[in-house]
N, C-alpha and C positions, 0 to 999 in steps of 0.2 A: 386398672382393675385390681382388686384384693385381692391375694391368694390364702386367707387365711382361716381353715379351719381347724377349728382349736383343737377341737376330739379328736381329730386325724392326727394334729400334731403330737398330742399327749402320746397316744397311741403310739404313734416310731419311735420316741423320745424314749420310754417303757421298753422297747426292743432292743434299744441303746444299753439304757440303763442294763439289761441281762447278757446281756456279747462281752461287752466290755471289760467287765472283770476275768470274763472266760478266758476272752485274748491275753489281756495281762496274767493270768495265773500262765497261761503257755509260755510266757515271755522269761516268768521266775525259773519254772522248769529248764527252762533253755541256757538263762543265764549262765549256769553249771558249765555249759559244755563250749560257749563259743565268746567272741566277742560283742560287744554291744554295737559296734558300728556295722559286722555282716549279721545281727540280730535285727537291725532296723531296716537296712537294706533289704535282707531277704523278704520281710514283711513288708515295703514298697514291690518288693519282684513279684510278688505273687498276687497285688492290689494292679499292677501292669495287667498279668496272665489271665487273671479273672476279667478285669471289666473295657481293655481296648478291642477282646473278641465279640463280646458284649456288646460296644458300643456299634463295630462294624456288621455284628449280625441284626442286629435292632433297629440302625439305620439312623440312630441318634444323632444328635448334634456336636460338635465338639469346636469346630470353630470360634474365637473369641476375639471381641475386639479389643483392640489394644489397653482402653481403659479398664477393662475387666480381667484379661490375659496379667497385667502387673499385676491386679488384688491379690488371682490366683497363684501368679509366681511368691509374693511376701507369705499368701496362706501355705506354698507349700513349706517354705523354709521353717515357721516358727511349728508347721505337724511335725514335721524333721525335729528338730531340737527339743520340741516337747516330748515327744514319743522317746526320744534319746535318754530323755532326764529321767525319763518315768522308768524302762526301763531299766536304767542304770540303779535306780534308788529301789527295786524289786529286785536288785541281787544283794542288798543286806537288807531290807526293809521285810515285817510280815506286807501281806495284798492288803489287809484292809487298814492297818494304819498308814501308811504308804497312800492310801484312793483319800483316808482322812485329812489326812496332812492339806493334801491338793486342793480338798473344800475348801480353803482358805478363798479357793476365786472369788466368789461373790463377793464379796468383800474389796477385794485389792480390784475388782470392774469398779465399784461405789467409789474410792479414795480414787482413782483414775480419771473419773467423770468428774470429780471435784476439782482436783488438786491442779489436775492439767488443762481439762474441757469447760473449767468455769462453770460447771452445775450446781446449783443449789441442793444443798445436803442441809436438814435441818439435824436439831441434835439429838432427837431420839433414834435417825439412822447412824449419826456419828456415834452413839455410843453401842448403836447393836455393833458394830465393828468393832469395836475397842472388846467386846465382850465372846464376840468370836475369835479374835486374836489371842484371848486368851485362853480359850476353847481348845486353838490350835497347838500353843505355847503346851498343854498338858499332855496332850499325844507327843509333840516332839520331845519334852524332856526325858521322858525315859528311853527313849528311841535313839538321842545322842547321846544319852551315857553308855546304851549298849554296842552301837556303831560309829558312833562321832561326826564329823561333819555330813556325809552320807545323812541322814538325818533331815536336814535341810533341803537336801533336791527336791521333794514333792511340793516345796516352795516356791520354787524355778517353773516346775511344771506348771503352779497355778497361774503364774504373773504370764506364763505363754499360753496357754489355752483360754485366757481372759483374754487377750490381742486375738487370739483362732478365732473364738466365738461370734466377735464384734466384725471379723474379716468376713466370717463367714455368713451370716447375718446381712451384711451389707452386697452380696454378691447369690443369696440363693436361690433369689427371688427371680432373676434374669438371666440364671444357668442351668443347663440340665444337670442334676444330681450327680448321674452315671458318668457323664461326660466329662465333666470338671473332674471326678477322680480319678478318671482314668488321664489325665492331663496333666493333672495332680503328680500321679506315680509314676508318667515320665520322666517329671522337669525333678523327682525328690532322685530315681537313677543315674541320672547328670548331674545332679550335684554328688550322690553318695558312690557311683563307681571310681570313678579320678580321686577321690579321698581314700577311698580306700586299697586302691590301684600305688598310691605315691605317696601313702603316708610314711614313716620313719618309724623305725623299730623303736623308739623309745616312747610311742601311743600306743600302748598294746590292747586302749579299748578299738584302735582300728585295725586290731590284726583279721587273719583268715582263719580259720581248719574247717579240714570236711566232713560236712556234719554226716554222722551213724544214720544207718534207714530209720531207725527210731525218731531222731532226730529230725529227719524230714517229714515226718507222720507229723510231727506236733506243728513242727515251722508252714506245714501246709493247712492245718488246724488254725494256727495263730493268724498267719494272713487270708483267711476263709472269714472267721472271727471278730476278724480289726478290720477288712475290708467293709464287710454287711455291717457292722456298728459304724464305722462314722458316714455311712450310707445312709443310715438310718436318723442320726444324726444332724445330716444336711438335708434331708428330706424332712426333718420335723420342722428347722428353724424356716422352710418355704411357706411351712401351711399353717405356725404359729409363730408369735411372738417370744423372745427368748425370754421376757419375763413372767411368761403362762408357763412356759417350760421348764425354768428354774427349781422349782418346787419337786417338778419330775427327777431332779439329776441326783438328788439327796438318796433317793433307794438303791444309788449304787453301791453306798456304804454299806445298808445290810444282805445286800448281795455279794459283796466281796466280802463279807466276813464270813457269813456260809458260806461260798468257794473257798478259801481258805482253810476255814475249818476242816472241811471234807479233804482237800485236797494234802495238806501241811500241818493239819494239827494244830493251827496256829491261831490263838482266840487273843482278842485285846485284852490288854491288863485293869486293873480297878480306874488306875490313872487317867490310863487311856481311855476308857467306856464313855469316862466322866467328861473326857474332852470331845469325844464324836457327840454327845448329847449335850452339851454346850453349842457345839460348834453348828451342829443342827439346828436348834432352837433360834441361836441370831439369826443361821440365815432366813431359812424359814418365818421371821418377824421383819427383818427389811426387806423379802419380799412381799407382805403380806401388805406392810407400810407402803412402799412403792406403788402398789395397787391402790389403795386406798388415796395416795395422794394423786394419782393418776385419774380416779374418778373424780374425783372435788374438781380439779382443774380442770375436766372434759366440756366443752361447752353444750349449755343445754338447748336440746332439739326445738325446730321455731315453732311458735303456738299455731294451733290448729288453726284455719281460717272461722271466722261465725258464720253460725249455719243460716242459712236464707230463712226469712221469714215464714211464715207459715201461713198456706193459699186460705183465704177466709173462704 
């Protein structure tokens, strides 16, 4: 049976698109004071504290069977590393070139489906890519002239949250929401305490310190934030198609640039404006393409039966 209603899905998706930048501006703020490895961690700990009480007060499901348990184990690992890179690339990066740069996903999911999955790409999609690529290319250049390689990571993020999406997507359909991340933020504390418990003083993105009450105000803010957005998230891609939803994610951009602004002072430059509206426009045209090719190829419903004669 379907689960998919579209308007519901927009709807979470739109709830998504507003958290998320929220949680990342907490994340910039934070950067300041700690390291990146207890900055991701802490935000798994409190994605635990929120939703395995949750799940046992609610009576939810959280059981998985093994073929579904892997998906989620690989989904945890690349939320981990994505989250890390993102992150990591918001302590020199402003929030909304940093969330821009990371547009590049849609893009690098299309060259994916090609390149590796043998899907037909025709060339008016191959060139919306070449034309968001270079979309991208205009936010990052001035962005590595002023931080340098750093620059790059929201790159990293994109190529791991295009593997999320597609994990996720493939698994939301036959899990509970709540359950899977509260599952989620156990198996990401198993990997991330022992890392961080026995890493070597010369990673000092895996050092410790303890964070100021201030500090914890925000860190409990952030995983509040980051937990309800990819809740929202994984609750959209149940009840829509990620290529209904696609079109939704693009408002993260002018939402984290007002977060930003408000927050940091920090507006895009001429260059850069030039490349979030580049970079918007392709995607926004391959998917609009995708759809459209998507109907052509839908097979058409079978004719009505003829109507019975008419009693003389």
């Amino acid at each position: 049976m379907s689960h998919d209603r579209p308007l519901l899905g927009i709807t979470l998706m739109l709830g998504f698109c507003l958290l998320a930048p929220v949680a990342d501006s907490l994340a910039k703020l934070l950067g300041s004071e700690m390291a990146v490895g207890q900055l991701v961690a802490l935000r798994f700990a409190f994605q635990v504290l929120i939703l395995v009480p949750l799940v046992a007060l609610l009576g939810l499901p959280w059981r998985m069977p093994w073929h579904i348990l892997h998906l989620v184990a690989l989904r945890t690992v690349l939320h981990i590393f994505g989250i890390g890179c993102m992150f990591l690339a918001l302590t020199y990066l402003p929030l909304a070139d940093a969330i821009a740069i990371a547009f590049v996903m849609p893009f690098i999911m299309l060259l994916l489906g090609w390149l590796v999955l043998g899907e037909e790409v025709g060339w008016r999609r191959l060139s919306a890519c070449a034309v968001g690529f270079v979309g991208t290319l205009l936010v990052v250049q001035p962005a590595f002239e002023d931080v340098g390689w750093p620059a790059l990571l929201p790159l990293m993020v994109a190529l791991t949250f295009a593997l999320f999406m597609l994990v996720t997507r493939r698994i939301a359909a036959v899990t509970d929401p709540v359950g899977m991340q509260a599952v989620s933020g156990v198996m990401a504390l198993c990997v991330l305490g022992p890392a961080l418990a026995f890493a070597p003083h010369s990673l000092p993105e895996l050092g410790w310190t303890a964070p100021s009450p201030r500090a914890w105000t925000l860190i409990a803010a952030m995983g509040v934030a980051g937990t309800a957005a990819h809740l929202l998230m994984t609750w959209s891609l149940r009840y829509a198609p990620a290529s209904t939803l696609a079109p939704m994610q693009y408002l993260e951009i002018p939402v984290a640039t007002l977060v930003g602004w408000v927050i940091f002072a920090d507006l895009p430059g001429p260059l850069a404006s030039l490349g979030i509206a580049i970079t918007v426009a392709a995607g926004l045209y391959i998917i609009l393409r995708e759809r459209a090719i998507a109907q052509a190829t839908r097979p058409a419903p079978p004719a009505a039966p003829p109507a019975p004669p008419a009693a003389e």
